[in-house]
C-alpha positions in Angstrom: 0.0 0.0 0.0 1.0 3.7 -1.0 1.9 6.0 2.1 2.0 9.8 2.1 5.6 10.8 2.5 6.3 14.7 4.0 9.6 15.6 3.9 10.7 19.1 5.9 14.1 20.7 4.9 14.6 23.8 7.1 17.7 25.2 5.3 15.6 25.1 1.8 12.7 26.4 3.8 10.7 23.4 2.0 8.5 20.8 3.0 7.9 18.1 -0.2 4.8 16.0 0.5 4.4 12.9 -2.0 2.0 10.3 -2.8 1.0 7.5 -5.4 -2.7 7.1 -5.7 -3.9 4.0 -7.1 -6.3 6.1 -9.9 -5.4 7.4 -13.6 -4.0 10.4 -13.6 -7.3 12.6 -15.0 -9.0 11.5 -11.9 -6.3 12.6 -9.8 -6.0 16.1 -11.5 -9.8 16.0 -10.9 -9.9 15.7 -7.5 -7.2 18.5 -6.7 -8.7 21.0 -9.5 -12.5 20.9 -9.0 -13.7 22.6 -6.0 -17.1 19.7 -5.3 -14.6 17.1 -5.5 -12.1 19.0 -2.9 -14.6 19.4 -0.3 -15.1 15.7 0.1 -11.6 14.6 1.0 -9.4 18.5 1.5 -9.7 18.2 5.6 -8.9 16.1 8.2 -11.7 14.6 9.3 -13.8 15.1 11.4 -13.4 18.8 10.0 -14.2 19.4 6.3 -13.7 21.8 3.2 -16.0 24.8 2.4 -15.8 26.1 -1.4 -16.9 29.8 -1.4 -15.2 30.6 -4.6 -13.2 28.8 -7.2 -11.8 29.9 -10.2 -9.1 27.3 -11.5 -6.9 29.3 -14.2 -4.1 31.4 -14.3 -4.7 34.5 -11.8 -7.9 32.8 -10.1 -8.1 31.2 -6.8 -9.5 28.8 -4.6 -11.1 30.6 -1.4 -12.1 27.9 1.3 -13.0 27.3 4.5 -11.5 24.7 6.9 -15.0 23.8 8.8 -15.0 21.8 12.2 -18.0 20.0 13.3 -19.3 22.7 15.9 -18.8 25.1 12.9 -15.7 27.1 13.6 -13.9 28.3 10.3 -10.7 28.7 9.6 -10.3 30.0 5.7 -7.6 29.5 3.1 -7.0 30.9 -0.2 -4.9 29.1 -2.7 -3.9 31.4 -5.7 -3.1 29.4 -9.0 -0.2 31.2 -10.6 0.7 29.2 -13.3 -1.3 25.7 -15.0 0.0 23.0 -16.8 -3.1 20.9 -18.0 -2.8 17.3 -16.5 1.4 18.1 -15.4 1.2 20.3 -13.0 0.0 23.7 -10.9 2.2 26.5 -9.2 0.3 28.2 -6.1 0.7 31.3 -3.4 -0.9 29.5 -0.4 -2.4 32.3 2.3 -4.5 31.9 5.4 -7.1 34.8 4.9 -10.6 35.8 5.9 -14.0 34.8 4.6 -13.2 37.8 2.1 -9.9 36.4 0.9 -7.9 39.0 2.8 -4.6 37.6 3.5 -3.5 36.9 7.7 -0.3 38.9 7.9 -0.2 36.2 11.5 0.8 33.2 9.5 2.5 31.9 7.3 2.3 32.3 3.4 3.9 29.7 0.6 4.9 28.9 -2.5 4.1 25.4 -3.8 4.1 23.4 -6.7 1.6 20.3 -7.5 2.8 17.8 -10.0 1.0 14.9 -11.0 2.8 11.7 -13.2 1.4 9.0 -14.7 3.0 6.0 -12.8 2.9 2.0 -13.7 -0.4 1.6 -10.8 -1.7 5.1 -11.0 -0.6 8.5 -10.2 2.1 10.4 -8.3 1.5 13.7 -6.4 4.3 15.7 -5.5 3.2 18.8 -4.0 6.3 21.1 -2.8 5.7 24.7 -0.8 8.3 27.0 0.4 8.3 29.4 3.3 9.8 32.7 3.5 12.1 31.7 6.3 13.2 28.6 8.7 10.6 30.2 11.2 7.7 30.1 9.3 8.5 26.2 8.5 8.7 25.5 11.7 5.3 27.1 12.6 3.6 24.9 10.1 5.1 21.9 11.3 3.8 22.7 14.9 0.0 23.3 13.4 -0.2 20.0 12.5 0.6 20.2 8.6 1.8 17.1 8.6 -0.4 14.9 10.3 -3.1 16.9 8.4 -1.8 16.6 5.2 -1.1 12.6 5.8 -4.9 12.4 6.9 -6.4 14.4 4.0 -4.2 12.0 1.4 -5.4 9.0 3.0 -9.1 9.9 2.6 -8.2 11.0 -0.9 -6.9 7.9 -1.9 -10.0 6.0 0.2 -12.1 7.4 -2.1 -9.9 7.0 -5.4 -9.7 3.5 -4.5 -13.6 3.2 -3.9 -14.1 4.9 -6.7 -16.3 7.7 -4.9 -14.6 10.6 -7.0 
C-alpha cells in the first residue's frame, strides 16, 4: 500500500509532501482542481472543506474554509499562478478571511503540485516553500503534517472506492 511521504528541509525552507494514488492520472488532476470534489476529501476529518469561490486558471483562486464540526472556520485561499493541463499547478498559499484578505499572523507559501502518470496510478508531488526557517517550523507545529497525511489518506479511500 501507498503512504503519504512529507519531507521538511529547514535550510531550503521546503517541505515536499508525496504520494501515489492508485487512480489514472485525470482522476487525480480531478480531484485536486474541482472545488465539489475538494470538499469531500481536503480536511482532516472530522473537519471538512467549504468552497466559497473557485476559479481554477491562471490569476484565479480557490477561497475555502477549513470547517469543524461545531462550525468554527478557519479560511484559506490558494492562488493558481501558473497551469500545466494534467502536469502540474504552481500556487501562493495564504490563510485569509472569509473575504480572501490575506492573515499577515501566519505563514504564506509557494508550492508546486505535480501529478505523473506512474505503472499503478498517479504520483503527487506537492512542494511549498516558506519565506524563512521560522515560518517552517510554525507549520510543522499546526499540524501540517499529520493533516496533510490524513487528508491524502481519505483521498486515496475514495480514489480506490471509486467515490470521485
Amino acid at each position: 500500500m501507498s503512504k503519504t511521504i512529507v519531507s521538511k528541509d529547514f535550510q531550503e525552507k521546503s517541505i515536499l509532501v508525496s504520494r501515489e494514488f492508485k487512480a489514472p492520472l485525470e482522476t487525480v488532476w480531478r480531484a485536486f482542481t474541482e472545488s465539489e470534489l475538494l470538499e469531500k476529501w481536503w480536511a482532516p476529518k472530522p473537519w471538512r472543506a467549504e468552497t466559497k469561490t473557485m476559479n481554477f486558471e491562471v490569476g484565479g483562486y480557490w477561497l475555502y474554509a477549513m470547517v469543524s464540526p461545531e462550525n468554527q472556520k478557519h479560511w484559506g485561499r490558494m492562488n493558481f499562478l501558473a497551469i500545466d493541463q494534467l502536469v502540474s499547478y504552481s500556487i501562493k498559499d495564504e490563510f485569509c478571511d472569509e473575504e480572501g484578505i490575506v492573515n499577515p499572523e501566519f505563514p504564506t507559501s509557494n508550492g508546486k503540485n505535480t501529478f505523473t502518470k506512474t505503472e499503478n496510478g498517479t504520483l503527487v508531488s506537492f512542494k511549498t516553500i516558506y519565506n524563512t526557517e521560522e515560518e517552517v517550523q510554525k507549520i510543522v507545529e499546526m499540524g501540517f503534517e499529520q493533516g496533510i497525511t490524513m487528508t491524502f489518506e481519505e483521498l486515496a479511500f475514495l480514489l480506490e472506492n471509486n467515490q470521485l
